[in-house]
Each structure stands twice: as C-alpha cells, then as structure tokens.
N, C-alpha and C positions, 0 to 999 in steps of 0.2 A: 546730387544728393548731399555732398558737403557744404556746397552755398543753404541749404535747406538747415543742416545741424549748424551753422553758425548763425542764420536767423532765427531759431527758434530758443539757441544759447543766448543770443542778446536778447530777444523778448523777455524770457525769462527772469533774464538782470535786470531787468531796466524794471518791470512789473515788479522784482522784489523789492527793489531802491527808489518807487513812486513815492515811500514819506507817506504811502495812504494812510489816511485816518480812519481808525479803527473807534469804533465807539458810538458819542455821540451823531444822530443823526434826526432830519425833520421827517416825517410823516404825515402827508398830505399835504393841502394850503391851507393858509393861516383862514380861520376864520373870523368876520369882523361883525359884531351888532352894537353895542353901545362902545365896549374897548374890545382889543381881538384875544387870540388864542390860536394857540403854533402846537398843533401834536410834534413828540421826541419820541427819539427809543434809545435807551441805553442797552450799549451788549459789546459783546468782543473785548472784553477789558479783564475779566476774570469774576470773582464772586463780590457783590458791595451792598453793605446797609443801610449806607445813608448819601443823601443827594441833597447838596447846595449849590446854590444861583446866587449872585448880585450882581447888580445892575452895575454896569461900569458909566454908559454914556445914553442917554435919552432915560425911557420908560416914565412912574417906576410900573412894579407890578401893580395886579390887581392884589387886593387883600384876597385871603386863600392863592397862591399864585401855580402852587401844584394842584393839578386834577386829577382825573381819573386817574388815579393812581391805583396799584393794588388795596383790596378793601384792609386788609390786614397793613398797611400803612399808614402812617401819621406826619401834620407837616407844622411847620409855624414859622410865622412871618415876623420882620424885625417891623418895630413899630411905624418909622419911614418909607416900609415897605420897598426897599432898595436890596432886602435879602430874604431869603426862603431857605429853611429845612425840611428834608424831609427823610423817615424813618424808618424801617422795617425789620423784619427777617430776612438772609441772604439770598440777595434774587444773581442771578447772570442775564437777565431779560427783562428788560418795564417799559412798556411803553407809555405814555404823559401827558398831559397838555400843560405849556405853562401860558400863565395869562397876565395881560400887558394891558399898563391905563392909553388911552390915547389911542392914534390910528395907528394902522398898519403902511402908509405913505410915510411916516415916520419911519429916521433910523436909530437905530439902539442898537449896543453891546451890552452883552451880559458874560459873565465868567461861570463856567458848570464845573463842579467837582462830584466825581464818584468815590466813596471812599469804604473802604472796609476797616471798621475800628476806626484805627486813627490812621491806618494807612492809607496816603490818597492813590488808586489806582488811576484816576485820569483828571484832565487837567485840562480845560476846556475852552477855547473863547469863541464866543457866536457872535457874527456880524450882521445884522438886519440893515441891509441900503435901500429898505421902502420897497421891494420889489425880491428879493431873492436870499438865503444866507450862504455864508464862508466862514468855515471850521476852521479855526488853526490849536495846536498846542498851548498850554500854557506855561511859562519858565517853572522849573521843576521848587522852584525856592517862591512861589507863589502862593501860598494856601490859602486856604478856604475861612469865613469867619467864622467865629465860634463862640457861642455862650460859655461853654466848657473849656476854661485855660491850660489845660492838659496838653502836652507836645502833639502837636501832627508831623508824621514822618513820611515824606514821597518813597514808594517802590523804589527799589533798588535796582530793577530791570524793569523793563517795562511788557506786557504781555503781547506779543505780535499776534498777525491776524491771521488765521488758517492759511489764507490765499497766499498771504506773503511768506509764510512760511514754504508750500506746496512750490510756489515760483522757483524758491531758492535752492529748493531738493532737485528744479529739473532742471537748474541752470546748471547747478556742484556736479550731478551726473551726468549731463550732455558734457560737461568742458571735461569728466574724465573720462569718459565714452572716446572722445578725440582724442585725447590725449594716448589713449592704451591703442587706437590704431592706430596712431602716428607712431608710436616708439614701434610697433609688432610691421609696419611695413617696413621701416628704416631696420630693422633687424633681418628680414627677407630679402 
C-alpha cells in the first residue's frame, strides 16, 4: 500500500510539471481545396477579446484568414497578409478556422496571441511540418503586432490549467498524508 501512495505521489508531480499547454489547440484535420484551413480552439487561458496571428515562416494566409468565428466578431488582415486581427466581446471559448495560401504538404510557423485589452494572456507558436503541429510557448517579451501603438503588457502569472492544478492538490496531499503517518508511527 505504500509503494501504491508513492506511485500515485510521483504521477501526480510529474502530471503537474508536464509544462502542458494549456490553450491553443487544432480541431479536426486540416482541410485542403484550392489553399487549406486548420479548425483552433482557444480556452484554458482565462477571459480575451482579441486574437492575433502572424505568419513567422512559410504561408501567407488567406485574405479573411479568421473564419467562423463568433458572429458577433470581427477581423482584419494586414495588407501582405502575413497578419490577422480579430475582435470581440469577452469569450473563455472560440473555436476557428484559420486559413493558409498554398498546401497543406507545406511547412509554416505562425505566432497566436490571445489578449484581453492589452493584456496578453497567451503566447503562442504553431509549428506546421506538412503532416502534424507542435505547440510551444512564446518568450513573454514577444508581443503581438499592432495598429494601435499603445503599450502591450504580458500577465503577471500566468493562468494554469484545472488538471494541473487538481495534480498538484493530490500530489501536496498524498506527500502530507505520508508524511503525518510517518511522524504518528515514529511517535508509536
């Protein structure tokens, strides 16, 4: 029963210190007819109004490069089409399509910001290798472009993800669940 509470204490850690990415994510497979489109969903990040993309390496997008978005959102593309805004009232949930010139056998990076105001909640970089993507973080000193020269400020924490949270409560109370019968047997 002890080898049991110290497997389930290391799951626990190890699950809350996966670095999982909370947030951006794809939604189905890409689909392709003249150029493709990739469903997203943003969520896990806290409450944001606005969502920017730029294309880092390959694309660019298509002109409109946000879709289905919520109807009560609005978006606009930088003339090069190498970047996209888009706008709303505060969601915690959207799901997207963004849409790409060229194929989908192609690879492309693009960088996602979720932001509330001018706060950026998440910080995003999407790796497209012609076949799959890979999420990583963005450096917190990275922001987003902007028509608007007005300061962007990064979160000051960053919002964790229920799971990881939940992990960490059963790791913190399993090691002092052992801990109070370690010291109550040594006292015996």
């Amino acid at each position: 029963m002890k080898k049991l509470g110290y497997v389930v204490a290391l799951a626990c850690l190890l699950a809350g210190a996966n670095g999982a990415f909370g947030g951006l994510a794809t939604v189905g497979n890409p689909i392709e007819i003249d150029s493709w489109t990739q469903g997203f969903n943003e969520s896990g990040v806290g409450s944001f109004d606005q969502m920017v993309i730029q294309i880092k390496l390959g694309g660019p997008f298509e002109a409109s490069a946000f879709r289905n978005l919520a109807t009560d959102w609005t978006t606009t593309d930088n003339i090069t089409q190498t970047a996209a805004w888009a706008s709303g009232p505060d969601s915690t949930n959207m799901t997207f399509n963004i849409a790409f010139q060229g194929s989908s056998a192609d690879a492309l990076t693009f960088k996602f910001w979720a932001l509330d105001g001018i706060i950026v909640r998440e910080g995003a970089l999407a790796v497209w290798n012609g076949s799959g993507w890979v999420f990583s973080g963005l450096d917190p000193s990275d922001v987003p472009p902007s028509s608007d020269p007005g300061p962007l400020k990064t979160t000051d924490t960053p919002v964790p993800e229920p799971i990881t949270m939940a992990s960490a409560f059963f790791a913190i109370a399993g090691l002092g669940g052992y801990i109070r019968r370690r010291t109550g047997r040594a006292a015996a």
